[in-house]
C-alpha positions in Angstrom: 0.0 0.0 0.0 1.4 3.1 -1.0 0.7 6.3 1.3 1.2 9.7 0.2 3.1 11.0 3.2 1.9 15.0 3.1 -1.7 14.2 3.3 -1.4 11.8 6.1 0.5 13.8 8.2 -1.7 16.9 7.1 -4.6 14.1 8.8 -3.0 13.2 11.8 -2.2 17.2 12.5 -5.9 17.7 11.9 -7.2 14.9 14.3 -4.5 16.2 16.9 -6.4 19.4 17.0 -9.5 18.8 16.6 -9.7 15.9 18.6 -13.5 14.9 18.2 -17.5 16.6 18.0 -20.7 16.8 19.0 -24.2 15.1 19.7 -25.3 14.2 16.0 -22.4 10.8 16.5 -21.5 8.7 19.1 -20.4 5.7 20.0 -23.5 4.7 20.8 -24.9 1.0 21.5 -26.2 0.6 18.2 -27.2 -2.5 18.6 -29.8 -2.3 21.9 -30.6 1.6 20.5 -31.6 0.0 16.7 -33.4 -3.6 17.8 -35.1 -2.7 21.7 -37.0 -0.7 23.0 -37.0 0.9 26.7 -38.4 -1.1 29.2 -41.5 0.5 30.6 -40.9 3.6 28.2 -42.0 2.6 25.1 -45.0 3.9 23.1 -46.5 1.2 21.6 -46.6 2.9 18.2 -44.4 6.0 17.9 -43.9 7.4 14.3 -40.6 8.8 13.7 -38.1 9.6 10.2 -35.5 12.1 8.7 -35.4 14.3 5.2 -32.3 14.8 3.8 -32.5 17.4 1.2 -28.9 17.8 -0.7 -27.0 19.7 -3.2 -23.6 18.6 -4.6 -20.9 19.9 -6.9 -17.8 18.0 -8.7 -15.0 19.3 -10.2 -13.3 16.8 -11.6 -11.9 17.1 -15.4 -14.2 15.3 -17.9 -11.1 14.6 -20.5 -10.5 11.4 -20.1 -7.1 11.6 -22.9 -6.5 10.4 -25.7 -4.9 6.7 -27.5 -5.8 3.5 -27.5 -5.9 0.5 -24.4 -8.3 0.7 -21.2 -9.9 3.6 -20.1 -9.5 5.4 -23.2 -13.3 7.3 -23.1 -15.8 7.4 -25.5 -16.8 5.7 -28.6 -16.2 7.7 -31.8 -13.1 9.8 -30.3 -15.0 11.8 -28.1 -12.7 13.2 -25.7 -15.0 15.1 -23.1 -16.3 11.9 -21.3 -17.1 10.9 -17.7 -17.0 8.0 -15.8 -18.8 7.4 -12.3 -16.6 9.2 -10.0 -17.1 12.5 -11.4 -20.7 12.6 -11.4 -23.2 12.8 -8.9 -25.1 9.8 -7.6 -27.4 8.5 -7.8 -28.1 9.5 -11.2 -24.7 9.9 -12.5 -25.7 12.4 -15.5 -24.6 15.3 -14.0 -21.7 17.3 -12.3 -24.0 19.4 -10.0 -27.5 18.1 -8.7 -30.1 18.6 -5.6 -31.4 15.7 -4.1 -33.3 14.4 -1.7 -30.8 11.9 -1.0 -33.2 10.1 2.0 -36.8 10.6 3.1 -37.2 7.5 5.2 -40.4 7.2 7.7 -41.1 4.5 10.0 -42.8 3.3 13.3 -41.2 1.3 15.9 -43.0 0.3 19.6 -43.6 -2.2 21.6 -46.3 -4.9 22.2 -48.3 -3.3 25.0 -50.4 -3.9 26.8 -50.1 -7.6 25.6 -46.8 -8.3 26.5 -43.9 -5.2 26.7 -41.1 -7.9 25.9 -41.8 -7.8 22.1 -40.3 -4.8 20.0 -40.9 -3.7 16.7 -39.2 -2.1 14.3 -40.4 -1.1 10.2 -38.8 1.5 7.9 -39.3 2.9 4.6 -37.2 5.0 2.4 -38.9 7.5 -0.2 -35.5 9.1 -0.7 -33.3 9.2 -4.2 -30.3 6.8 -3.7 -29.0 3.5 -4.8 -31.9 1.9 -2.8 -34.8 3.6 -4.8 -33.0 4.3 -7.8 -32.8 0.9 -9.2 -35.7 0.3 -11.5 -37.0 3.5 -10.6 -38.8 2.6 -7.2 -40.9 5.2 -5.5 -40.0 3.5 -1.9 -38.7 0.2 -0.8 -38.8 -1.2 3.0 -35.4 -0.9 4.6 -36.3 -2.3 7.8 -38.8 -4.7 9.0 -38.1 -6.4 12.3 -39.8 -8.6 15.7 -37.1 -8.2 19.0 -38.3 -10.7 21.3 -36.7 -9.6 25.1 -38.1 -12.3 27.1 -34.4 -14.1 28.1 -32.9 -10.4 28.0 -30.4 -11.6 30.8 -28.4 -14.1 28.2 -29.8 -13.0 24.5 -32.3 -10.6 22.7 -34.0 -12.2 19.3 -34.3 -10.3 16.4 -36.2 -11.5 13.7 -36.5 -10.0 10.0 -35.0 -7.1 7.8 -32.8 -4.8 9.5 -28.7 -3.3 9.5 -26.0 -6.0 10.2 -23.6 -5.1 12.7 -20.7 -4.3 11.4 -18.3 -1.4 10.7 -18.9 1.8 13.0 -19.5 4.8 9.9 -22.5 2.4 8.5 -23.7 0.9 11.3 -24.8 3.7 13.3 -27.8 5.5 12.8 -27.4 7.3 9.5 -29.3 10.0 9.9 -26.5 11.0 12.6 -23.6 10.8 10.6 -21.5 13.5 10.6 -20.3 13.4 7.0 -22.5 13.7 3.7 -20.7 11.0 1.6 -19.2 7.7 2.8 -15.6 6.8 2.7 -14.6 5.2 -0.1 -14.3 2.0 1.8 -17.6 1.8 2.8 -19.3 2.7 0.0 -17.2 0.3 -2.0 -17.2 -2.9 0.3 -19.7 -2.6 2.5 -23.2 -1.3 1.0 -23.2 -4.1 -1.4 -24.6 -3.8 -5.0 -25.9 -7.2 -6.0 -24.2 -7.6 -9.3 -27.0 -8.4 -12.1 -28.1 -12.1 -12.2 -27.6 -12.5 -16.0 -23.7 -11.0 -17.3 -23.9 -7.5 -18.2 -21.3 -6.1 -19.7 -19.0 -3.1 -18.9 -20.5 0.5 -19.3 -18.0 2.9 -20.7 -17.2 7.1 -20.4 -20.2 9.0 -21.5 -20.7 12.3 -23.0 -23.4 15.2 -21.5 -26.0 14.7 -21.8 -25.3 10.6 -20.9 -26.5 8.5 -24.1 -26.5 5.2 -22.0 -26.8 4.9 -17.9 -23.7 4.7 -16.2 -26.2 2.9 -13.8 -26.1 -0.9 -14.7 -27.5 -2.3 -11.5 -31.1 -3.5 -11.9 -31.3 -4.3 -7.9 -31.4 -2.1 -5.1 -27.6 -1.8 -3.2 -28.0 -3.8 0.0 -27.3 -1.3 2.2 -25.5 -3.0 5.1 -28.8 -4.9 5.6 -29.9 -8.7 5.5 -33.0 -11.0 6.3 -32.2 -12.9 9.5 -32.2 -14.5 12.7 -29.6 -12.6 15.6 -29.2 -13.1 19.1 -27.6 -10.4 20.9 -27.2 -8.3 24.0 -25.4 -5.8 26.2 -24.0 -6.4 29.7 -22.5 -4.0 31.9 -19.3 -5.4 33.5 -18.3 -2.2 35.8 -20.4 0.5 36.6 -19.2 2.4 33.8 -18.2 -0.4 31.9 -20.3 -2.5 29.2 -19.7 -5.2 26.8 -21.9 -6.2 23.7 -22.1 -9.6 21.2 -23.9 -9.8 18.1 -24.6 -13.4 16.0 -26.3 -13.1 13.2 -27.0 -15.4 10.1 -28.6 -14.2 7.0 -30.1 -15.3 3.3 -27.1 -13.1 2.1 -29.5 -11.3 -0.5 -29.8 -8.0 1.0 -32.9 -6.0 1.1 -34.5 -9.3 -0.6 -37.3 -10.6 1.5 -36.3 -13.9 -0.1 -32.9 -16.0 -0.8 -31.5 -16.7 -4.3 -29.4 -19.6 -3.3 -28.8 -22.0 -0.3 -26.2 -20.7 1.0 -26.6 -18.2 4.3 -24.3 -16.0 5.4 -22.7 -15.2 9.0 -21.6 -12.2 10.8 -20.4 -11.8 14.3 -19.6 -8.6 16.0 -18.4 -8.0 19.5 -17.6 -4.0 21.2 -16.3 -3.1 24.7 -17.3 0.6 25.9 -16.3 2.7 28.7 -19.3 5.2 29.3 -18.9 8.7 30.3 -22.8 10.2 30.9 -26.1 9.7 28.7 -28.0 7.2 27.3 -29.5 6.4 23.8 -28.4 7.8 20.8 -26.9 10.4 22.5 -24.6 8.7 24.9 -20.9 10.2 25.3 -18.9 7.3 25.6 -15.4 5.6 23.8 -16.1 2.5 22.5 -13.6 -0.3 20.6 -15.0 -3.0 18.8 -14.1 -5.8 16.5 -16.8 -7.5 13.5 -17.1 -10.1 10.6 -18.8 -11.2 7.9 -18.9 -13.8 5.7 -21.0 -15.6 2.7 -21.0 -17.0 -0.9 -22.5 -15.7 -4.4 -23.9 -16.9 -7.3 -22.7 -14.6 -9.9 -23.0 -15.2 -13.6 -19.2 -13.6 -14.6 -18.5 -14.5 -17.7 -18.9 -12.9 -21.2 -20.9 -15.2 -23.9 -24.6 -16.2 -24.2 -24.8 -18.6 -21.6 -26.4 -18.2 -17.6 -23.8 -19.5 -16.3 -23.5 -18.4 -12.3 -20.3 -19.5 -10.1 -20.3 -19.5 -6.6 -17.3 -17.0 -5.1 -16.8 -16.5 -1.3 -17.3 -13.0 0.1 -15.5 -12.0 2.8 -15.6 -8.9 5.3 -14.5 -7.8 8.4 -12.6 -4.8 10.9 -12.0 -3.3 13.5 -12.6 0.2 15.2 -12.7 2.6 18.1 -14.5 5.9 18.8 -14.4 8.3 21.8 -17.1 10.9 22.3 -17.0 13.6 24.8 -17.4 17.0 24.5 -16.6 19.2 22.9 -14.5 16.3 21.0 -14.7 13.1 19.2 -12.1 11.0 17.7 -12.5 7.5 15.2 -10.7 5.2 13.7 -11.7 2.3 11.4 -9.7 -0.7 9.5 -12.0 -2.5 7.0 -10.3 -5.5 5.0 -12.6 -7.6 2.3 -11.8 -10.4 0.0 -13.7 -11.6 -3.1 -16.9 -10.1 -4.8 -15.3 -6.6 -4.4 -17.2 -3.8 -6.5 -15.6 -2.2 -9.3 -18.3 0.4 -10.3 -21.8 1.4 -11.1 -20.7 0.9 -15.0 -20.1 -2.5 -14.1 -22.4 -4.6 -13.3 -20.7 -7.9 -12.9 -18.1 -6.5 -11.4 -15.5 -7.4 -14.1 -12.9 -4.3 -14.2 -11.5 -5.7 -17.9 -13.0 -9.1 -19.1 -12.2 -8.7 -22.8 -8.2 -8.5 -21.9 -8.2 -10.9 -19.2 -10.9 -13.3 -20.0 -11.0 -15.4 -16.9 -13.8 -14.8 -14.2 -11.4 -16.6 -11.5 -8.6 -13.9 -12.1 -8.3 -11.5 -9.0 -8.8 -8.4 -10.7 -12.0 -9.1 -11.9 -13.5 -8.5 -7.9 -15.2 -11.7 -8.0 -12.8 -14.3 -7.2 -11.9 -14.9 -3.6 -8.0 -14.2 -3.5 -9.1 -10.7 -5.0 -8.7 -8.4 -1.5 -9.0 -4.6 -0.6 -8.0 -2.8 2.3 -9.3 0.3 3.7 -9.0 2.9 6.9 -10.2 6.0 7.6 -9.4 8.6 10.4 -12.1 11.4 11.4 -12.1 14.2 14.0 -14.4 16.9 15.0 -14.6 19.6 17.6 -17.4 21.0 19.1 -17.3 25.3 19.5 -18.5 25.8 23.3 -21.3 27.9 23.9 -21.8 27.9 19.7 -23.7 26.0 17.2 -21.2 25.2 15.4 -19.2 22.2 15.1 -15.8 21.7 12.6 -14.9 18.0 11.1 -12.1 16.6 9.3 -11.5 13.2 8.0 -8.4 11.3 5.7 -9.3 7.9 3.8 -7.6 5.4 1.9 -9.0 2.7 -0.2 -6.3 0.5 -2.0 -8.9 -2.0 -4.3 -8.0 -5.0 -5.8 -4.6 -5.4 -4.2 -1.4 -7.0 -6.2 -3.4 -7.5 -9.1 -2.8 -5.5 -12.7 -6.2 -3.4 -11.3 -4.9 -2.5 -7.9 -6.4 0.8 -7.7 -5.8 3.4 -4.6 -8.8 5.9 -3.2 -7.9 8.7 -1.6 -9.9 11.6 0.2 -8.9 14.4 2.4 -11.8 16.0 3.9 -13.1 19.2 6.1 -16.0 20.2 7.0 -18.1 22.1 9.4 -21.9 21.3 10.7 -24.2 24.1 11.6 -27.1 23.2 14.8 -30.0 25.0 14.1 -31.4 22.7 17.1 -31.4 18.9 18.4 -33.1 17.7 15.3 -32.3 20.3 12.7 -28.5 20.9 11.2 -26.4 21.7 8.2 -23.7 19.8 6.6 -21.1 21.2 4.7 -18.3 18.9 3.8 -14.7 19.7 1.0 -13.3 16.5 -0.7 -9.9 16.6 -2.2 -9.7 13.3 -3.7 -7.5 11.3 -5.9 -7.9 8.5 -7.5 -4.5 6.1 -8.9 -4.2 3.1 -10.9 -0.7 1.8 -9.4 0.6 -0.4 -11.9 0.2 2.2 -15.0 1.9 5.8 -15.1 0.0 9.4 -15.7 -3.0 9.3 -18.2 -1.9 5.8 -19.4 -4.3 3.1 -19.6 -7.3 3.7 -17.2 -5.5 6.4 -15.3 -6.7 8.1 -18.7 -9.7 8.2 -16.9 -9.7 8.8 -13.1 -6.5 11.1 -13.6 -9.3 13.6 -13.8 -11.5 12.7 -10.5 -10.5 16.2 -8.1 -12.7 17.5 -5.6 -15.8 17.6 -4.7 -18.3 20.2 -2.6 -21.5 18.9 -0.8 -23.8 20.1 1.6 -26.9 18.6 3.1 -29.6 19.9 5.3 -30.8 17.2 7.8 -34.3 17.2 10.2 -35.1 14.3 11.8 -38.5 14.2 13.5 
C-alpha cells in the first residue's frame, strides 16, 4: 500500500487538533438503541423519520485523454467523457444536482399492553439513492423487524430485515452521521450492490447529456442490511463499563425478503465501551469493537450467451474505536474484504477488464476470492463551546484489488463544518480533495486516462429528523 506522506500527516495534525465533535455521533450501543426498546418507556406505536435534502458539486476534469488501451473514453473519439466518480449519484448524469438523497419514515414500539417484551421495528425509504433508484422505485422497505426480550439476561432475538452489525461509519444511525458521503471504503465494500443475475457487460465514459446509464445495477444496493435471525445483547461489567455480542445469520440477498441460493451467510460482531454520561443515541462514551462477515454468491461472470453463475466467497471484516466527549470526538476504522469486491456502477458484474483478461477466476475481476481490498479512515471533529457550530475533518484510503494489474488506490482528504440550528435540525457542509491512482500504470496511461481527472468535490446537506 502506497501512502502519500503530506496528506497523512496533514490528517494526523488535523485529528490532533480537533480531537472529536458533537451530539449528532456517538459511539452509541447501536445494537440495543436499533433492535429494543425501553423497558416501561416505550409507546406502543411511535412514528418517527428524517429528510435529507442535498445539493452537490464535482470538479473533476471530464477529459479522459486520448490513445488507444483501457480507459480510453468514449466511442467515436469523443474526448469530453465521464465516468462514475465524477458525477453525482445517484443518477450519474450530471456534475451538479439537488437531491433528496433520504426521506425514510417509520414506526417502531412495543407490544403493550399484551406483552412489553416484544419490540418492533419497520422503515421505509422514499428518498433518491441507490436503494430507490434501481428500477425507478418510489419507496422500498429498509427495515422490517420482531425483537423478542423475554431471556434479556443471556440474549435478545431479532427476527427480519434490519442493519447488520458491522463497521462503525454504517452501522450507526445514518441520519447522525457526521459526513454527507461515505468513505470510499464503505461505499465500495460494505453497501453491497448485488451484481445483475444474467452477465452484463461493462459501461463505458459517457458524453453530457449521458447517451446510456452509467447505472447498470437492476437491484437495489444492499445497504448493510440482511433478512435474518440474531441473538444479541449488552451487559454491563463495571459501573461504567459494558460489553456487547452480536450473531447473526442471514439469506445473504440484501434488502430481498427472499434467498437466491442455499447458501446463508454469518456475521459476528463484539464491542467493549467505557461510558462517560447519557443514554441512547446520544450517549458520550469511547467505545472499541471488532466484526465479521462472511457468505457465498452466485454470480453469472463471464462474457458469452450462456447463464452460467459461479459461486465466489465474500469476505468482510474490521476493527474500530471511537471516543465521544465534549466538545470532542475521535474515530478510527480498518475494513479488509476479499472476493466479490465492486468495481463500479458501470459495471455490473463487477469485471474491471473481461475482454483483456478473459478469466472470471482472475483477482482483478473482484469476484474471485484471492481478489482483496483494504481500507481505513481517520475522522475528527470539535465541538465550538457555547456555539452551534461544530468543525470535522476526515483522511481515507481505499487501496482495491490489491497486487493485481487493477490495484487501484482511493484517496480523500476532507473538512467540514456542521451548523445546529437545534437537536433535530443541522447543516452539513463537507470539502473532498480526492485522488484517485491506478498503481501499476503511469500518468493518463491506460485507465488512469480516466480517473487522472477525478479532483474535488463540494457537498452540503440539510438534515431534520423528526
Amino acid at each position: 500500500m502506497k501512502f502519500k506522506l503530506k496528506k497523512t500527516m496533514l490528517a494526523a495534525s488535523c485529528v490532533a487538533a480537533l480531537g472529536g465533535i458533537t451530539a449528532p455521533a456517538q459511539a452509541t450501543d447501536w445494537l440495543t438503541v436499533q433492535g429494543t426498546e425501553r423497558d416501561g418507556q416505550a409507546a406502543r406505536a411511535r412514528v418517527w423519520g428524517f429528510i435529507q435534502a442535498q445539493y452537490q458539486y464535482d470538479n473533476s476534469d471530464a477529459n479522459p485523454g486520448t490513445g488507444g488501451g483501457a480507459g480510453t473514453g468514449c466511442a467515436g473519439g469523443a474526448t469530453d467523457c465521464y465516468i462514475p466518480p465524477k458525477l453525482i449519484g445517484p443518477n450519474l448524469d450530471s456534475q451538479s444536482a439537488f437531491n433528496i438523497n433520504r426521506a425514510r419514515i417509520g414506526v417502531r414500539g412495543t407490544g403493550m399492553p399484551l406483552d412489553s417484551n416484544v419490540n418492533y421495528f419497520f422503515l421505509v425509504e422514499f428518498g433518491n439513492n441507490a436503494i430507490t433508484a434501481p428500477g425507478n422505485s418510489f419507496a422500498k422497505i429498509t427495515d422490517a423487524s420482531i425483537t423478542l426480550n423475554h431471556l434479556k439476561k443471556v440474549g435478545r432475538v431479532r427476527a427480519g430485515l434490519f442493519k447488520v452489525p458491522m463497521a462503525e461509519e454504517i452501522y450507526q444511525g445514518i441520519a447522525l452521521i457526521d459526513y454527507v458521503n461515505f468513505t470510499d471504503g464503505t461505499n465500495q465494500l460494505l453497501l453491497e450492490r448485488p451484481a445483475n443475475r444474467n452477465y452484463t457487460g461493462n459501461i463505458g465514459a459517457q458524453t453530457l447529456p449521458v447517451g446510456t446509464s452509467l447505472n447498470g445495477y437492476n437491484q437495489s444496493v444492499s445497504a448493510a442490511r440482511d433478512v435474518g435471525v440474531q441473538v444479541f445483547n449488552t451487559f454491563k461489567v463495571a459501573p461504567t463499563w459494558e460489553a456487547s455480542y452480536s450473531i447473526m445469520v442471514g439469506n445473504g440477498n440484501g434488502l430481498n425478503a427472499s434467498d437466491n441460493d442455499e447458501n446463508k451467510d454469518l456475521h459476528l460482531y463484539a464491542s467493549f465501551a467505557k461510558v462517560f454520561k447519557g443514554a441512547g443515541p446520544r450517549r458520550q462514551d469511547w467505545k472499541t469493537f471488532a466484526w465479521y462477515t462472511n457468505g457465498d454468491r452466485y454470480i453469472d461472470g463471464t462474457d458469452d450467451s450462456t447463464h452460467n453463475p459461479q459461486e465466489y466467497e465474500r469476505k468482510r471484516y474490521g476493527v474500530g474505536t471511537k471516543y465521544y466527549k465534549l466538545p470532542f470526538r475521535v474515530t478510527a476504522e480498518w475494513i479488509k474484504a476479499k472476493g466479490v469486491i465492486f468495481q463500479g456502477p458501470d459495471k455490473p458484474s463487477f469485471g474491471l477488464l473481461p475482454p483483456s483478461i478473459g478469466n472470471p477466476n482472475h483477482p482483478s475481476n473482484g469476484l474471485n476470492s484471492n481478489a482483496e481490498a483494504n481500507s481505513w479512515y481517520i475522522e475528527a471533529g470539535y465541538f465550538i463551546p457555547n456555539t452551534k457550530w461544530e468543525i470535522d475533518a476526515r483522511y481515507s484510503l481505499l487501496t482495491r484489488m490489491e497486487d493485481s494489474v487493477a490495484e487501484v488506490e482511493f484517496e480523500d482528504f476532507l473538512i467540514g463544518f456542521q451548523y445546529h440550528f437545534n437537536k433535530k435540525t443541522r447543516l452539513t457542509v463537507n470539502l473532498s480533495n480526492r485522488d484517485v491512482h491506478f498503481t501499476g500504470f503511469g500518468t493518463n496511461v491506460g485507465p488512469n486516462r480516466n480517473v487522472d481527472g477525478i479532483d474535488k468535490r463540494l457537498a452540503m446537506q440539510l438534515t431534520h429528523i423528526f
